[in-house]
Structure formats: C-alpha cells, structure tokens
Kinemage of the C-alpha trace (Angstrom):
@kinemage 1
@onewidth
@group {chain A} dominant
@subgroup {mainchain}
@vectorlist {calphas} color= white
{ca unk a 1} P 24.314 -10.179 -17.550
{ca unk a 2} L 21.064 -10.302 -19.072
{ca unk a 3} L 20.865 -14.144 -18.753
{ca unk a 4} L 21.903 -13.882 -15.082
{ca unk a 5} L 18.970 -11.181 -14.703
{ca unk a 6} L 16.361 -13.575 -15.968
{ca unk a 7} L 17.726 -16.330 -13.611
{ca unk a 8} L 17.301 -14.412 -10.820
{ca unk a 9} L 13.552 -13.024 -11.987
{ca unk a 10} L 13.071 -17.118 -12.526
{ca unk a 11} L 13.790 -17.638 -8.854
{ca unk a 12} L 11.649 -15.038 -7.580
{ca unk a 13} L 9.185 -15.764 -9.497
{ca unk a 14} L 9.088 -19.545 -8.631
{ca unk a 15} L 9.371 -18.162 -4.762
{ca unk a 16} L 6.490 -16.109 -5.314
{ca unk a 17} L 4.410 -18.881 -6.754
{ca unk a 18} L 4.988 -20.948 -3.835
{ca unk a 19} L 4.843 -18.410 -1.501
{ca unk a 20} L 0.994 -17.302 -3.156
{ca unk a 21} L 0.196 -20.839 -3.254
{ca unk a 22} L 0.800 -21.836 0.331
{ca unk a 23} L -0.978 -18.848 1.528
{ca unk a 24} L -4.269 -20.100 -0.877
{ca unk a 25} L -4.266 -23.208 0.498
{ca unk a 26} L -4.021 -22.087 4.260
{ca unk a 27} L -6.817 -20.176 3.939
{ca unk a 28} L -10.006 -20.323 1.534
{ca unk a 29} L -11.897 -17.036 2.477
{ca unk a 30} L -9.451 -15.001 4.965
{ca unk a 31} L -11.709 -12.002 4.678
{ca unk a 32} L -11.274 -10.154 7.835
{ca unk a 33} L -8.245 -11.859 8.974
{ca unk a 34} L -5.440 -9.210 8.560
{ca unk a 35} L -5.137 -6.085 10.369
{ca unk a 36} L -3.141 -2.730 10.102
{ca unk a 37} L -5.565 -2.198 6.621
{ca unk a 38} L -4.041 0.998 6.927
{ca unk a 39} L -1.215 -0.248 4.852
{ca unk a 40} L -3.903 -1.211 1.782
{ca unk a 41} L -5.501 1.951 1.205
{ca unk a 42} L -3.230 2.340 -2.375
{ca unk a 43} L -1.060 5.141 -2.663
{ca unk a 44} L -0.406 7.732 -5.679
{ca unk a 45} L -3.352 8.664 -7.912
{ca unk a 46} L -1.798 7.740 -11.139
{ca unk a 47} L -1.334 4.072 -10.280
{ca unk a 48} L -5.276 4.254 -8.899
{ca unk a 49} L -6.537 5.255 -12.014
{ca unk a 50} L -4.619 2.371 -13.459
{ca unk a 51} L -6.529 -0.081 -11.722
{ca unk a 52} L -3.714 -0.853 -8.811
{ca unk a 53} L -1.891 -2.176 -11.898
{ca unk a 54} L 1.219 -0.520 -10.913
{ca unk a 55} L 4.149 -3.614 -9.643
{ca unk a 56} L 5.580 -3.534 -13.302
{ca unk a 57} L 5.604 0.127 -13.754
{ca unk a 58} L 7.136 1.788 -10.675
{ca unk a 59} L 8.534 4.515 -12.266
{ca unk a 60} L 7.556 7.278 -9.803
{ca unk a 61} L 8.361 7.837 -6.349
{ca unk a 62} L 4.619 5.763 -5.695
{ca unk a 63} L 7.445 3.166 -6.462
{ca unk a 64} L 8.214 3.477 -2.494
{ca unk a 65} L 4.938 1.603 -2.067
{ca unk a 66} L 3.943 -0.597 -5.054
{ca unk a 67} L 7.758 -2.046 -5.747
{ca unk a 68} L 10.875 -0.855 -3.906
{ca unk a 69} L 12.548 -2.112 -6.484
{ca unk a 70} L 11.356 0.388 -9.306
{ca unk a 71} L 13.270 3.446 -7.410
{ca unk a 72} L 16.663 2.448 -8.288
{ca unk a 73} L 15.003 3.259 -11.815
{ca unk a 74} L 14.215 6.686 -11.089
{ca unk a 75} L 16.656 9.545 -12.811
{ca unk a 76} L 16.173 12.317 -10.421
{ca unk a 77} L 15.654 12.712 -6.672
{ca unk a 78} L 11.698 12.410 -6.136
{ca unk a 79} L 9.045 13.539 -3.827
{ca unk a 80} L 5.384 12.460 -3.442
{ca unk a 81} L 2.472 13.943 -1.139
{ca unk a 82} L -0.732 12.255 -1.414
{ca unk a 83} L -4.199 12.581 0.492
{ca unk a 84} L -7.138 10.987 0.959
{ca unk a 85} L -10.660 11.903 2.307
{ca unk a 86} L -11.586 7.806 3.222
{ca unk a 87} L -14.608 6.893 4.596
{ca unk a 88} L -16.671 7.488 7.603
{ca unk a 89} L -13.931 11.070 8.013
{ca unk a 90} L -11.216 9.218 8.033
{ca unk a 91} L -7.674 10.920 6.855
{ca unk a 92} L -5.324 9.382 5.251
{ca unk a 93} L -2.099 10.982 4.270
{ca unk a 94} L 1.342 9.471 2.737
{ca unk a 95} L 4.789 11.259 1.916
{ca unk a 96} L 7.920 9.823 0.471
{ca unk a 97} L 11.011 10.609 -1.149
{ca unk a 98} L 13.684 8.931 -3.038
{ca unk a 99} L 17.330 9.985 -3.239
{ca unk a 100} L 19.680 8.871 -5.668
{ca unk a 101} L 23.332 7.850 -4.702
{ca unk a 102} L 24.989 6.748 -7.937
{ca unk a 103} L 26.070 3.117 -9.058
{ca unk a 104} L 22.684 2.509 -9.968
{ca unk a 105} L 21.834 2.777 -5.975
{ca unk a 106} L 18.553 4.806 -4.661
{ca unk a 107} L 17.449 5.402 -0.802
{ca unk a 108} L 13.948 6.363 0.277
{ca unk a 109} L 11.726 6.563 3.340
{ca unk a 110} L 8.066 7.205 3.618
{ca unk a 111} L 5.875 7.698 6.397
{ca unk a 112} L 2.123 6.700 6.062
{ca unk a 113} L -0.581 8.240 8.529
{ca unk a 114} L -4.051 7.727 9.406
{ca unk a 115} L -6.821 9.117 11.796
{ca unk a 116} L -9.949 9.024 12.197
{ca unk a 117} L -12.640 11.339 14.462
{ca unk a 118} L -12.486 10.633 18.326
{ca unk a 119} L -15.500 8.932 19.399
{ca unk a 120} L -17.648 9.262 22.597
{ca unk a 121} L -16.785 6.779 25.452
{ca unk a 122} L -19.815 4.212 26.605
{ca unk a 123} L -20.127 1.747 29.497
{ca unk a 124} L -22.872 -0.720 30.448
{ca unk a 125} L -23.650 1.470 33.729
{ca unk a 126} L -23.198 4.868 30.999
{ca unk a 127} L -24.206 3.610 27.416
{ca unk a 128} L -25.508 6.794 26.732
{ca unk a 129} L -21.625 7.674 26.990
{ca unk a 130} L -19.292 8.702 30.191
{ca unk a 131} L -18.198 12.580 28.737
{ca unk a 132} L -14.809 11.634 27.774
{ca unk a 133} L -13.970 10.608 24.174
{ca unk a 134} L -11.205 7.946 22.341
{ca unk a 135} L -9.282 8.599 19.582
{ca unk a 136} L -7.590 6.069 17.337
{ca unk a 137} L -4.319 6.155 14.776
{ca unk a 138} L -2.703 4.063 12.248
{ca unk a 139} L 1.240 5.090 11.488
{ca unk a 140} L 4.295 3.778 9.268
{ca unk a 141} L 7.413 4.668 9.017
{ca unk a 142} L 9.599 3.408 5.962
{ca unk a 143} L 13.370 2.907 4.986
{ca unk a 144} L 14.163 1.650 1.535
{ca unk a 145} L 16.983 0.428 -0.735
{ca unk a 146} L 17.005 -0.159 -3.811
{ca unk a 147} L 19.570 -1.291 -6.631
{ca unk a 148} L 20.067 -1.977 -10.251
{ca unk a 149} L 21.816 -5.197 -10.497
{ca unk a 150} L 21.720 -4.488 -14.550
{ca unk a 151} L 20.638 -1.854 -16.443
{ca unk a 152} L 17.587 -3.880 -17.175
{ca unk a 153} L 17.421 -5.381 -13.629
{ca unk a 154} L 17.177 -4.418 -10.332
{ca unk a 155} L 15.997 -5.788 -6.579
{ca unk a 156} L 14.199 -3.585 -3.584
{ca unk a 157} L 13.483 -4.119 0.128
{ca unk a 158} L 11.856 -1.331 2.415
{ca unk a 159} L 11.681 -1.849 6.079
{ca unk a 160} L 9.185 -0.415 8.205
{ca unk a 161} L 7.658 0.105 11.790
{ca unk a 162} L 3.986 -0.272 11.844
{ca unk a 163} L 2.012 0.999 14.681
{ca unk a 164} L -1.558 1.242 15.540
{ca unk a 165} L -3.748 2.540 18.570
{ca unk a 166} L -7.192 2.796 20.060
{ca unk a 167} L -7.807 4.832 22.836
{ca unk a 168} L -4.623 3.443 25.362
{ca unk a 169} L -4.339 0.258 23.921
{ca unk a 170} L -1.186 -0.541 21.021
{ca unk a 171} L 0.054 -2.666 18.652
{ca unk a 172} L 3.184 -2.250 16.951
{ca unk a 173} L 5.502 -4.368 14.674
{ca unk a 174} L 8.159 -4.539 12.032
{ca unk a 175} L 7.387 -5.312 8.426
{ca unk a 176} L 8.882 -5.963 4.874
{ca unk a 177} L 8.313 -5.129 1.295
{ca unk a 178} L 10.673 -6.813 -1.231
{ca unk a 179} L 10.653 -6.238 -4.795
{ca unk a 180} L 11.965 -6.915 -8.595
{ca unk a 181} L 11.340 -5.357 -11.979
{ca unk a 182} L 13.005 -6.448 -15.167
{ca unk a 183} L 13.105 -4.979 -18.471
{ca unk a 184} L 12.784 -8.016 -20.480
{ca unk a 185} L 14.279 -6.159 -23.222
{ca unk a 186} L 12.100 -7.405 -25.736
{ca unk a 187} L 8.661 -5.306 -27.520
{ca unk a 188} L 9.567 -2.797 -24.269
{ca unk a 189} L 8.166 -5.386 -21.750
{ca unk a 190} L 8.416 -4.800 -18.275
{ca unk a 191} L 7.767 -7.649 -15.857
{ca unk a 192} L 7.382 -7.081 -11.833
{ca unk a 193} L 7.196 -8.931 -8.810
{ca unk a 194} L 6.406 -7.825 -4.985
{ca unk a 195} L 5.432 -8.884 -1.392
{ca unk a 196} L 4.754 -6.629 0.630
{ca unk a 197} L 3.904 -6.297 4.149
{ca unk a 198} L 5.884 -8.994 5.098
{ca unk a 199} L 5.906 -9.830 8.665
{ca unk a 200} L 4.679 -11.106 12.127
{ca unk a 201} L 1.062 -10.645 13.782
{ca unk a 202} L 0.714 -7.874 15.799
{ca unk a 203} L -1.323 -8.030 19.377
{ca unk a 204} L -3.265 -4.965 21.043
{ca unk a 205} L -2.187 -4.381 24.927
{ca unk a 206} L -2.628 -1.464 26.774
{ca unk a 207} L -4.127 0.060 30.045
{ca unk a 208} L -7.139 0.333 28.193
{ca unk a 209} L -7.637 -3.291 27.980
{ca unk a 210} L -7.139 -3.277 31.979
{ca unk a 211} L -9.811 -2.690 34.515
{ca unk a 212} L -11.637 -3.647 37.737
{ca unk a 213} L -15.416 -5.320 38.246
{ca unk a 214} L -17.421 -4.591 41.114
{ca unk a 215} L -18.373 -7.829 43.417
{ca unk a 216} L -21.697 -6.196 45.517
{ca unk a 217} L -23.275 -9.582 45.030
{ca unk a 218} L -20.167 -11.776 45.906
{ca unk a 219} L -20.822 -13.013 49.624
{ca unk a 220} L -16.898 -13.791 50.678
{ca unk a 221} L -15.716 -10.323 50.013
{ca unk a 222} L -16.319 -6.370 48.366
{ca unk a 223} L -13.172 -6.095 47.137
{ca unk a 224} L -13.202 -5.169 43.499
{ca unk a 225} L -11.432 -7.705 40.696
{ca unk a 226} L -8.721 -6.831 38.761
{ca unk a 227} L -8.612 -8.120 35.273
{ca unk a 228} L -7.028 -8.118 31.637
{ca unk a 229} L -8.433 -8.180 28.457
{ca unk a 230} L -6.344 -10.556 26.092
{ca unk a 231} L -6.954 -9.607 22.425
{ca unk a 232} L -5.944 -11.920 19.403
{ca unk a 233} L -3.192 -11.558 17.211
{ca unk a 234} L -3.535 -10.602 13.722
{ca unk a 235} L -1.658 -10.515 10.586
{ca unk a 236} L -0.210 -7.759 8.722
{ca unk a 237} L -2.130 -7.478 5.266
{ca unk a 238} L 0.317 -9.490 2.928
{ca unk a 239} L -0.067 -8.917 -0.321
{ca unk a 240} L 1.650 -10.754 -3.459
{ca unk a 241} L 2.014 -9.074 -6.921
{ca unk a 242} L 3.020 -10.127 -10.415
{ca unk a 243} L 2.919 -8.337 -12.985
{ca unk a 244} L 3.475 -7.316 -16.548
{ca unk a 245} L 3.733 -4.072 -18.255
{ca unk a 246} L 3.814 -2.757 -22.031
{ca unk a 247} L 5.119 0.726 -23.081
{ca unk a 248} L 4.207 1.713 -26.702
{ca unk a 249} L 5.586 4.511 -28.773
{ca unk a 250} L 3.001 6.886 -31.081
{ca unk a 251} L 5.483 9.256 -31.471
{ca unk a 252} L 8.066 11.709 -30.042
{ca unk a 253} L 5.800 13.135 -27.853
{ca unk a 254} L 2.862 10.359 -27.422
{ca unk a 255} L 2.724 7.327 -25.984
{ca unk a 256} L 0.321 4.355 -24.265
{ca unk a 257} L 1.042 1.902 -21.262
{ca unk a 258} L -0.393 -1.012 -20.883
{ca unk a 259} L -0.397 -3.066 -17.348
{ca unk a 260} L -1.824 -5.737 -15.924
{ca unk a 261} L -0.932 -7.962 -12.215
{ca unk a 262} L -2.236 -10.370 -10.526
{ca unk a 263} L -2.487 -10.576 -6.672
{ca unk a 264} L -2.556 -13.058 -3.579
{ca unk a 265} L -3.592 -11.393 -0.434
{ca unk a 266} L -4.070 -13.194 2.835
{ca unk a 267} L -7.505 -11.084 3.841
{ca unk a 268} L -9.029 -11.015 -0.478
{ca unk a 269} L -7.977 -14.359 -1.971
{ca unk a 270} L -6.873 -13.897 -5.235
{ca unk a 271} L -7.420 -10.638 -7.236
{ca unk a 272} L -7.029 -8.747 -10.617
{ca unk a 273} L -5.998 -5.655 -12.018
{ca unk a 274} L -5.650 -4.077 -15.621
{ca unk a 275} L -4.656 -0.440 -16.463
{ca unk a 276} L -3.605 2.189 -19.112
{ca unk a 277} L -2.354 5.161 -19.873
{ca unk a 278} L -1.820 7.230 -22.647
{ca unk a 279} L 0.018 10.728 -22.620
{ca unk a 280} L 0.719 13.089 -24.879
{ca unk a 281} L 3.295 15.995 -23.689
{ca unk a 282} L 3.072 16.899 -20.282
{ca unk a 283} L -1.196 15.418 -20.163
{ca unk a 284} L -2.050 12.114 -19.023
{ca unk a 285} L -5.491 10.333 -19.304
{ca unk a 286} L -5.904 6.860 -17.547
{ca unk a 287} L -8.225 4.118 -17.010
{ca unk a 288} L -7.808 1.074 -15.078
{ca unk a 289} L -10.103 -1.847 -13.833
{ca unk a 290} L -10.012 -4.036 -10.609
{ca unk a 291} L -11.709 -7.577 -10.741
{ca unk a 292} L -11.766 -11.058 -7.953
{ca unk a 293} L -13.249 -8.619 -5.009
{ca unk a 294} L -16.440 -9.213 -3.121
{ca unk a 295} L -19.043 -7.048 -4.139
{ca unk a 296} L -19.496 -5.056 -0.859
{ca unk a 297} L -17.833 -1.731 -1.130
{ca unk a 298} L -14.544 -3.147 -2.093
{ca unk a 299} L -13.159 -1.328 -5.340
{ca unk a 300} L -13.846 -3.831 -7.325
{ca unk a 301} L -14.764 -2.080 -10.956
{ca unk a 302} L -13.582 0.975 -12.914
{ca unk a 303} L -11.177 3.843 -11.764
{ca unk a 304} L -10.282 6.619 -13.695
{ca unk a 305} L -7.981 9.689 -13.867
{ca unk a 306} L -5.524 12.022 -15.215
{ca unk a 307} L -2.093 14.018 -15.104
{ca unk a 308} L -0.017 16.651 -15.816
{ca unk a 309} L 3.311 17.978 -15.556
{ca unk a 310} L 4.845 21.144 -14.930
{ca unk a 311} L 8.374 22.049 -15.969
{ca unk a 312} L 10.011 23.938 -13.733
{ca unk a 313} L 13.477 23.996 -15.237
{ca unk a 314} L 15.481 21.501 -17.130
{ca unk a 315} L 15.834 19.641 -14.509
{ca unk a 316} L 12.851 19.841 -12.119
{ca unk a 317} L 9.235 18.698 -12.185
{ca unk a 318} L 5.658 19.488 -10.528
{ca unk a 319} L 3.137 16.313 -11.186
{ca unk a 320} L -0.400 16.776 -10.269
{ca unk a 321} L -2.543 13.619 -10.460
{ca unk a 322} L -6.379 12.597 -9.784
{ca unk a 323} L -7.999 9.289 -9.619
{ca unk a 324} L -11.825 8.443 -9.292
{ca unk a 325} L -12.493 5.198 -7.748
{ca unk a 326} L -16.042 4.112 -7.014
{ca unk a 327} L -16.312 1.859 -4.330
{ca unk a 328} L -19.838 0.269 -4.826
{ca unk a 329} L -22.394 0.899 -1.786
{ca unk a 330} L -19.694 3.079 -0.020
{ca unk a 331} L -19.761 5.842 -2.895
{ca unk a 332} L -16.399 6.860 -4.229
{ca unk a 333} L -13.275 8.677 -3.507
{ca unk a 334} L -11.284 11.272 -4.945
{ca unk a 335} L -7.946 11.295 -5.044
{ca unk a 336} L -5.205 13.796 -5.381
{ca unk a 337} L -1.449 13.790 -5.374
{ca unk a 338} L 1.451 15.754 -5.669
{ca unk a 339} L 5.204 14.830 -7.259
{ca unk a 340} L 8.067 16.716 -7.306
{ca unk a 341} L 11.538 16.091 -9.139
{ca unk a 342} L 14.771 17.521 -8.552
C-alpha cells in the first residue's frame, strides 16, 4: 500500500509541476490579475507564525484551508474561529469545523467573511458626495471531504461558492481546493501538495453598473440614454503549494517542527515559505519566514507567535493561538484564533 501511496503522490506531484509551470509561463508578473483576494488573507494563527508554511502539516482544523486533505488526519471532531483586524477597518472573520465519520473519512465546511466600512457615494455633478453611502462584502461558503487512502496517505477536495459585492453590483462563482499529504514514513517526513482556488473568472453585473446620461446638448432629441457598464472578468487567486515537513522528538513531552513550501500563484509569481515550531506540554513558540514577494506591504519577512492548550477533559481541547506578521509600509497585524476539540 505504501508503494501505491507514493505512486499516487508521484502523479500529483508531476500534475502540480505542470500545472505551476504552465501558469509561469502564461504570465511573467500577474500582479493584480486575480480577484476575490478575500480568499488569500491566511487563516489560523499557528500556521501564520509559521511563515504560511503549513500544506505539509495540516493537522488542525486550519487544515480546511491550507490542505483538505490533512482533515482526514485529524482524531477528534474540530472547530476553529479566527479574526482579523485587516487594513484600512476591514474585518475579516473565518469558522470551520471538521467531523469525523470513521473508515478513515472526515467532512467539514467553513464559511469565510469579509467587510469593510460603507463609503460615501460621489458623482461628477456631486463629487463632494450625493448623502447616500455603499457598502461592499466578500463571502465563502465551503464543503469538504476528505479521506485516508492509507494510514500514511490520504487525498482532499473542498468545494465552495464564492461571492463578492460592491454597492448593487455581484460576482459570484464556484471554486476548488484539492489536496494530498503523505507520511513518507521515513525520519517522520511529511510531504504535501495543494491547489487551491481552483476555478473560473468571475464578472461584476449589477444595477449599479446601469444608468442613464443626460443629452441637453444633443440637437435630435432630450431623451436621456440608457447604458451598461461591462466590467472584465477576473480570476480567482490560484494558488499552488508543495511542501515538506519534519517532526522531531526531544522527549515525551517536547518536540520541534520543521516546514518549508514552495508556491505558484497566478497574481505573486513564485514564492517561499519556512517555519517552526517547538512545544513543550500544552505551550507553543513559533517562528516562520516568507520570501519571493514584492516589497510593498506584502508579508514578505518574519512572523511570529505562540500557543497553548487547555484540557478540558480527556477528550476535549481549548487552543488559543497568536501570530505577529509585519507587513512592511502597511504596519502589522495581530492575529488571534480559537480551536476547539471534541
């Protein structure tokens, strides 16, 4: 079974290759090209602190975002609550859950959601603004299934229904995340692989994209013009991971991970991130680094943070994590989140 395993990791991996190498070569600089960023703001302040080095660990419910695949992994039902103060008063929230269902099987769904402050409406004829004010939203909605193949093996998709909206104008679409994580079984290696936001462009329409111009100059007749605003279609932001991770033992109750990945992404080129962790009981320091960004605001650099767990019985756990990320000229953010297993 093991030899079938690494087949099948051989084939993805090979996929994934050609998959990252296409989208390279279709595209030297797409900076700016994808939409529905929402979806890249990382989730789960233990894998921030690592860096975003997180495809070949997966072994929380953050797994519902980083690698489907890593839930079937999970030994207990799990819950995760995470917020973020972004930028510019932006709110960004993100809940998920994972539910075991035996024979190495694991559901989930997750729901991401973003909004921002509403904004003054301005015209030409009223630039100092009209009264009346636009809001705008960012939502996903998540189903996932996951499945050890092995006990060293298993595969993950997660569907989802992405939606965004400015003022009354929409876009909406369906997307993909597909992952794999292997236990190599060898000096407690861990390899990883993931796309993720798989899917077709999306396209703002909406009445607010509709309108009528006054003709007062036009000779032939008064009658106002009716007209549509037709908006390009952009992509969802794909991302491609690979990655590798290393557990190593101290002791009964103290241990180190180490991770690293590399990433394709259709909007950042190619990227780089390294983590670790070390815990000791229920306390967690980590440290992680991000490298391959521009150098405006990005996250490129250091990221740091810490954990710890709370027993509530033998079989039930509180997690509280933090992450700092400094995001160059934009400041930094602080990140919190909250894990529960049952």
């Amino acid at each position: 079974m093991k030899r079938t395993s690494a087949y099948i990791l051989i084939l993805c991996a090979l996929s994934w290759f050609g998959a990252s190498g296409l989208m390279l070569a279709q595209s030297s600089s797409g900076e700016g090209t994808a939409g529905a960023k929402f979806l890249s703001i990382a989730v789960g302040s233990r894998a921030v602190a690592m860096g975003d080095a997180f495809v070949a660990v997966a072994n929380d419910a953050s797994s519902l975002y980083w690698n489907p695949a890593g839930a079937s992994f999970l030994q207990n039902n799990a819950l995760i609550l995470n917020h973020i103060n972004w930028f510019a008063d932006i709110k960004h929230d993100y809940v998920g859950s994972t539910f075991s269902i035996g024979d190495g099987t694991t559901i989930g769904a997750s729901f991401t959601f973003m909004t921002m402050p509403d904004q003054e409406i301005t015209t030409v004829q009223q630039p100092e603004g009209t009264g009346l004010t636009y809001g705008a939203s960012s939502f996903a909605f998540g189903l996932t299934f996951a499945r050890r193949l092995t006990e060293d093996f298993a595969l993950g998709v997660t569907g989802k229904y992405v939606r965004e909206q400015i003022w009354e104008a929409a876009a909406s679409n369906i997307g993909f995340d597909l992952g794999a994580l292997y236990d190599i079984g060898y000096q407690d290696l861990t390899i990883g692989l993931s796309i993720l936001n798989l899917g077709a462009n999306m396209k703002f329409g909406g009445r607010s994209l509709e309108g009528q111009f006054e003709r007062d100059d036009w000779p032939l007749s008064k009658e106002p013009l009716n007209y549509t605003l037709n908006t390009n279609d952009y992509a969802l932001p794909l991302r491609m991971s690979l990655g590798l991770s290393k557990k190593i033992g101290f002791s009964p109750e103290s241990n180190a991970l180490l991770a690293i990945s590399v990433n394709n992404n259709n909007d950042l080129g190619e990227t780089y991130s390294g983590g670790v962790e070390y815990a000791f009981r229920s306390f967690a320091l980590r440290g992680g680094y991000r490298s391959g960004y521009n150098d405006v605001g990005d996250g490129a650099g250091f990221s740091a943070g810490a954990g710890y767990q709370f027993h509530l019985n033998s079989r039930s756990k509180m997690i509280l994590d933090y992450a700092y990320h400094h995001y160059g000229i934009l400041d930094s953010i602080n990140r919190f989140t909250l894990q529960f297993t049952f």
